[in-house]
FILUM-826957 format. One record per residue (C-alpha): residue number from 0; residue in three letters; x, z, y. Coordinates in steps of 0.2 Angstrom, whole numbers. Last residue first. Example, Ala and Ser with C-alpha at 12.3 -4.5 7.8 and 13.67 -1.06 7.14 Angstrom:
    nr   rest      xx      zz      yy
     1    Ser      68      36      -5
     0    Ala      62      39     -22
// end
This chain:
    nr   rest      xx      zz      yy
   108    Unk    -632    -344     308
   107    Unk    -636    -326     312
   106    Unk    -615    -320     316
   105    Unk    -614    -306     316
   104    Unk    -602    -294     329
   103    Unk    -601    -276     324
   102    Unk    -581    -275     329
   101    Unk    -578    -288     343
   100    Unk    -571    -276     356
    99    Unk    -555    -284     355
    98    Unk    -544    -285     369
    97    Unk    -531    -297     371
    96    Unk    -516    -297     382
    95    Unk    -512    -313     392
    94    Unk    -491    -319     388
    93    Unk    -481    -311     401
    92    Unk    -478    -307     420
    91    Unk    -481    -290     425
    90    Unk    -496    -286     438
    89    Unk    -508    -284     426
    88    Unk    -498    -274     415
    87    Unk    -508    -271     398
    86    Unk    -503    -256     387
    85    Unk    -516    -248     377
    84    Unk    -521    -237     390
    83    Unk    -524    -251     403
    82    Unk    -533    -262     390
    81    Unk    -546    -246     387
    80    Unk    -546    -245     407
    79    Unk    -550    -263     409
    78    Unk    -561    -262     396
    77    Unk    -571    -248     403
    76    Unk    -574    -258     421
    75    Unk    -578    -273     413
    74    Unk    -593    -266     403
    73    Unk    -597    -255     420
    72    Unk    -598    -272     428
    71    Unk    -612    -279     416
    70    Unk    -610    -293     402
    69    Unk    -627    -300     400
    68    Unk    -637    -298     383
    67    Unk    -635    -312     369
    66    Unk    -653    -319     360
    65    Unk    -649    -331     349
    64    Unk    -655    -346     357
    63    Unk    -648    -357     343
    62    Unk    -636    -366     354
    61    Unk    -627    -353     364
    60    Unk    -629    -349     383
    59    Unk    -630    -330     383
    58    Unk    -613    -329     374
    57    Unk    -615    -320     358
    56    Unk    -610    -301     359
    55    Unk    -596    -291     350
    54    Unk    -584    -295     365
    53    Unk    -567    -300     364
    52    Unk    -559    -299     381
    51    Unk    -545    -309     389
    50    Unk    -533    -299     401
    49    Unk    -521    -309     410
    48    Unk    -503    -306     413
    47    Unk    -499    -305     432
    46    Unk    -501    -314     448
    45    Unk    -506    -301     461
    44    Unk    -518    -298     471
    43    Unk    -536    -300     462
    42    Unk    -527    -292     444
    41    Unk    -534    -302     431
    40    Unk    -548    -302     420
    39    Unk    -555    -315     407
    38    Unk    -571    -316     397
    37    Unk    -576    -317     379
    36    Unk    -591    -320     370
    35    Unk    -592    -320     350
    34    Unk    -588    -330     338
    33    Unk    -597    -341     326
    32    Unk    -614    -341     337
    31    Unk    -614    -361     336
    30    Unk    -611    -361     357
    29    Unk    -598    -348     353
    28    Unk    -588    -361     340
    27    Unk    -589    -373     351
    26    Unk    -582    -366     365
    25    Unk    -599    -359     377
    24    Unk    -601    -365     395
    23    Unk    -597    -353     409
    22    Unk    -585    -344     405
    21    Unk    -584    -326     411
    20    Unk    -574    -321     425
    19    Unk    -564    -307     432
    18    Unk    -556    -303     447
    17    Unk    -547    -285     450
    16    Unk    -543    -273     463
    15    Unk    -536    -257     460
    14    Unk    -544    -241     465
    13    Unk    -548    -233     449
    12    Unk    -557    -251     443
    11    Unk    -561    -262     460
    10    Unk    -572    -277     454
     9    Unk    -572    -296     461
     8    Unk    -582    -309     452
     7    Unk    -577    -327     447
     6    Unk    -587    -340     445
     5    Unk    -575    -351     458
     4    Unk    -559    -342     459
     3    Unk    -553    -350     444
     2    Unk    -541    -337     435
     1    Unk    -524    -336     436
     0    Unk    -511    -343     423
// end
C-alpha cells in the first residue's frame, strides 16, 4: 500500500530515496497518550513493503497536551538504516515491517 503523497516528505538515506509521513491526526488511543506515535516510510520509487515506525514519543497533537517533541529527519534516517539491517526490503513486495523504538514510552494518563 503506498503512502499519500500529500503530507509526505522526501529523504535520501545512503543514496536511496525514500518518502515518509507521519499522520496527521492521532488514533484514538494516541490522542489519549496510550501509545506512542508512529510514522510510515517507503521507498519513493518503487512500490515495496512499507516500513511503519514505533516511536517512544506521544504524538504532538494528543488530547491532554502532553508535551511530545517533533520527529526530525536524522530520526528517520537512523531507523531506516536500523530496519535496513534488520531486514526490511523496500523494494520487495510483502506485508509492512514494523519497527519498534517504543522502549521508554509512559503513558502520563
Amino acid at each position: 500500500m503506498a503512502l499519500v503523497k500529500k503530507g509526505s516528505r522526501l529523504i535520501t538515506v545512503d543514496g536511496m530515496t525514500y518518502r515518509w509521513r507521519l499522520r496527521g491526526r492521532p488514533t484514538y488511543d494516541q490522542g489519549l497518550v496510550r501509545s506512542p506515535l508512529t510514522y510510515a516510510v517507503e521507498h519513493a520509487d518503487a512500490s515495496g513493503t512499507t516500513l511503519v515506525v514505533t516511536t517512544n514519543k506521544p504524538h504532538p497533537s494528543n488530547w491532554f497536551g502532553t508535551q511530545g517533541s517533533p520527529i526530525l529527519p536524522g530520526q528517520v534516517a537512523d531507523s531506516i538504516r536500523t530496519a535496513l539491517s534488520d531486514g526490511w526490503t523496500p523494494e520487495g513486495p510483502g506485508s509492512p515491517f514494523h519497527l519498534d523504538q517504543s522502549a521508554g514510552f509512559v503513558s502520563p494518563h
